[in-house]
C-alpha positions as CSV (number, residue, x, y, z in Angstrom):
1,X,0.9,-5.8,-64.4
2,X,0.1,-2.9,-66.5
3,X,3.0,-1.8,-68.3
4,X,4.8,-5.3,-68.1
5,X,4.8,-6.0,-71.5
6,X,4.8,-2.2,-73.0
7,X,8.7,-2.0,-73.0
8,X,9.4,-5.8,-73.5
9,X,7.9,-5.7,-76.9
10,X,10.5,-3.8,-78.2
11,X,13.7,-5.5,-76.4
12,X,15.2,-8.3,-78.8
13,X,16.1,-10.3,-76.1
14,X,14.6,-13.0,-74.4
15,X,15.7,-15.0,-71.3
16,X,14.4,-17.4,-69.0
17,X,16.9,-18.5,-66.0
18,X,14.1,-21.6,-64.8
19,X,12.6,-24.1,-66.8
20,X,11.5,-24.9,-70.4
21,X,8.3,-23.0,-71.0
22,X,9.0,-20.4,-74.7
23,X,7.3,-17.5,-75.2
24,X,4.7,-18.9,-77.6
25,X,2.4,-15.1,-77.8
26,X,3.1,-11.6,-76.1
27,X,0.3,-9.1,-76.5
28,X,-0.1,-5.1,-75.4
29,X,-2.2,-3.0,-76.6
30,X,-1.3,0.9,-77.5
31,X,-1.7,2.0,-73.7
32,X,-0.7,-1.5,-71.6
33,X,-3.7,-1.9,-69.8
34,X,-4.6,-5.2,-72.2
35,X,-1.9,-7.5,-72.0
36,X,-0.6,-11.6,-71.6
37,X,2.1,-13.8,-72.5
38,X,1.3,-17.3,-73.4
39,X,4.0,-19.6,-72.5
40,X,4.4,-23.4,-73.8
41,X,6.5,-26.4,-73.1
42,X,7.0,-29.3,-74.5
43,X,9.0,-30.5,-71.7
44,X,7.3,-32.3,-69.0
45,X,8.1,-31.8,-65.0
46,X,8.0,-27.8,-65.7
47,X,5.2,-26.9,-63.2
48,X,7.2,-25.8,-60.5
49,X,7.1,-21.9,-60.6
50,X,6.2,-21.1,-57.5
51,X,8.5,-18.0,-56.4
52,X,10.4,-17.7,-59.9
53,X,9.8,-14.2,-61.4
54,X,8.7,-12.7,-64.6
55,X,10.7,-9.2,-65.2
56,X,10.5,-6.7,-68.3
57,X,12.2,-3.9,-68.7
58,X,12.8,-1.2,-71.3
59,X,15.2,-1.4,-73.7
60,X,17.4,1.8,-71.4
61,X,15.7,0.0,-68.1
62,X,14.4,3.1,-67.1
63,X,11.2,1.1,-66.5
64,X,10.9,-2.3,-64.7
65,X,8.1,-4.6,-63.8
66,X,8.3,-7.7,-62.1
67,X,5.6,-10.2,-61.5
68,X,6.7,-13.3,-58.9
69,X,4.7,-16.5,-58.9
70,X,3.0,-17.1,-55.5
71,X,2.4,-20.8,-56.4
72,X,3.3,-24.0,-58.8
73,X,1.1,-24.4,-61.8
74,X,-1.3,-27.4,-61.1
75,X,-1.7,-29.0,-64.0
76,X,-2.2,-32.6,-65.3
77,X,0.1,-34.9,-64.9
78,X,2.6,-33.9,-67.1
79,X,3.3,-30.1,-68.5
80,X,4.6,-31.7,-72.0
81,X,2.4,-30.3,-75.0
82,X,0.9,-27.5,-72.5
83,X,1.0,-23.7,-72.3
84,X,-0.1,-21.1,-69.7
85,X,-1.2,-17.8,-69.5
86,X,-0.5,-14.8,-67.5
87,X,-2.8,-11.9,-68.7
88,X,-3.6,-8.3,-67.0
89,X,-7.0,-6.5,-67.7
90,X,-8.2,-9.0,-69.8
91,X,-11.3,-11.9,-69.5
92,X,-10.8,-15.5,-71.0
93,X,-12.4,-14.2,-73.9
94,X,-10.4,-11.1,-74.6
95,X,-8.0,-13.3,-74.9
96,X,-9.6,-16.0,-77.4
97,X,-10.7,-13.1,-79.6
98,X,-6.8,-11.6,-79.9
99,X,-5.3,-14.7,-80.2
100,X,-7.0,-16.5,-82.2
101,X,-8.7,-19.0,-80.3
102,X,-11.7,-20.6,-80.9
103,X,-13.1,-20.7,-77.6
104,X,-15.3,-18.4,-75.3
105,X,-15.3,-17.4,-72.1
């Protein structure tokens, strides 16, 4: 996934073509090898992502990168009020520390 993010950050633009998760918090740093996206929902009945795909691009889409879900989330029983994560090169509390979090890892 390294790279995903680098050319999304600077597109305006924003779709999703499945579900109601938002892009809560996108991170890269300078040279894309530290990167997530934290989605949330406040929908419930959104865990079912199996073979959906996450795709960035550049803003002349000279560079692509796509990232296909293998499974469904499992989650509780509803996905209302939750987020999830999809992060490259980074440990649970790499994450925590850049976003904010008060948690460790």
């Amino acid at each position: 996934m390294a790279g995903l993010l680098a050319g999304g950050l600077w597109t305006t633009t924003v779709r999703a073509s499945f579900h109601f998760w938002d892009i809560q918090e996108l991170y890269s740093n300078g040279d894309g090898t530290l990167q997530f996206v934290e989605f949330f929902t406040s929908s419930g009945g959104q865990q079912f992502l199996g073979g959906e795909s996450l795709v960035s691009a550049n803003v002349g889409d000279t560079l692509m990168n796509m990232l296909t879900f293998g499974s469904n989330l499992t989650t509780p029983p509803s996905t209302a009020g939750r987020t999830f994560l999809v992060a490259a090169g980074l440990k649970r509390a790499d994450v925590a520390a850049i976003a904010g979090w008060g948690v460790g890892g």
